[in-house]
C-alpha positions in Angstrom: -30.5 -26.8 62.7 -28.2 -29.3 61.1 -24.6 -28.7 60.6 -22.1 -30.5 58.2 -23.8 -33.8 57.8 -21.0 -36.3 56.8 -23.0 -39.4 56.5 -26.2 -41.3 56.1 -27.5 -44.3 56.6 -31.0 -46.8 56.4 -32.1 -48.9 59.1 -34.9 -51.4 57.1 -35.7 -52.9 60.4 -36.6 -50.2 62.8 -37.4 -48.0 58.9 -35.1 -44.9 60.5 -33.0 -42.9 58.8 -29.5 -42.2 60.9 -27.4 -39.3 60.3 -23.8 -38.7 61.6 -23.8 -35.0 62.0 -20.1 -34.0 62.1 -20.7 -29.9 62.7 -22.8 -30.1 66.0 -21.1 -33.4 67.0 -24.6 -36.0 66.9 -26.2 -39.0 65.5 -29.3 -37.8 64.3 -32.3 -40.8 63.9 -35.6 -39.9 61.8 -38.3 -42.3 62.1 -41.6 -42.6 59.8 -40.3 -39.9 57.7 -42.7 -40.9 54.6 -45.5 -39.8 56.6 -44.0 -36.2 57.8 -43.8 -33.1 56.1 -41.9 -29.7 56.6 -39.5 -29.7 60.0 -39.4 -32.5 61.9 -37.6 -33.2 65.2 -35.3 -35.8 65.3 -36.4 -39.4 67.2 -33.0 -40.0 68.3 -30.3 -37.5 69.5 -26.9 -38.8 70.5 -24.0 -36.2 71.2 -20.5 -37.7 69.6 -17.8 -35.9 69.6 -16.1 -36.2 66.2 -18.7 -37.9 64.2 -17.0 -39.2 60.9 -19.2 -42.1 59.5 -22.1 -44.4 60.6 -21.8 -48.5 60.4 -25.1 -50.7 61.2 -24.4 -54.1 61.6 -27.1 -56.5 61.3 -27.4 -59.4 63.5 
């Protein structure tokens, strides 16, 4: 169960959706979300404390 989710962001290259979920202290990352339906389980789950915002750079 998500928590306060305090930011979101869209990676075109890998097509995942990252979340920086403040209340449980995680980056959350979704992949091939268009396809899924009801609850799905997170690709990617990174504990970080703190969580306040999510930067991608793009090399």
């Amino acid at each position: 169960m998500m928590g306060n989710l305090i930011d979101v962001s869209y990676d075109h290259k890998t097509k995942m959706i990252l979340i920086a979920e403040v209340g449980n202290g995680k980056i959350l990352g979704y992949s091939d979300v268009s396809d899924q339906s009801g609850d799905v389980a997170p690709s990617i789950e990174n504990n970080l404390t703190a969580t306040s915002s999510i930067y991608l750079y793009d090399n």
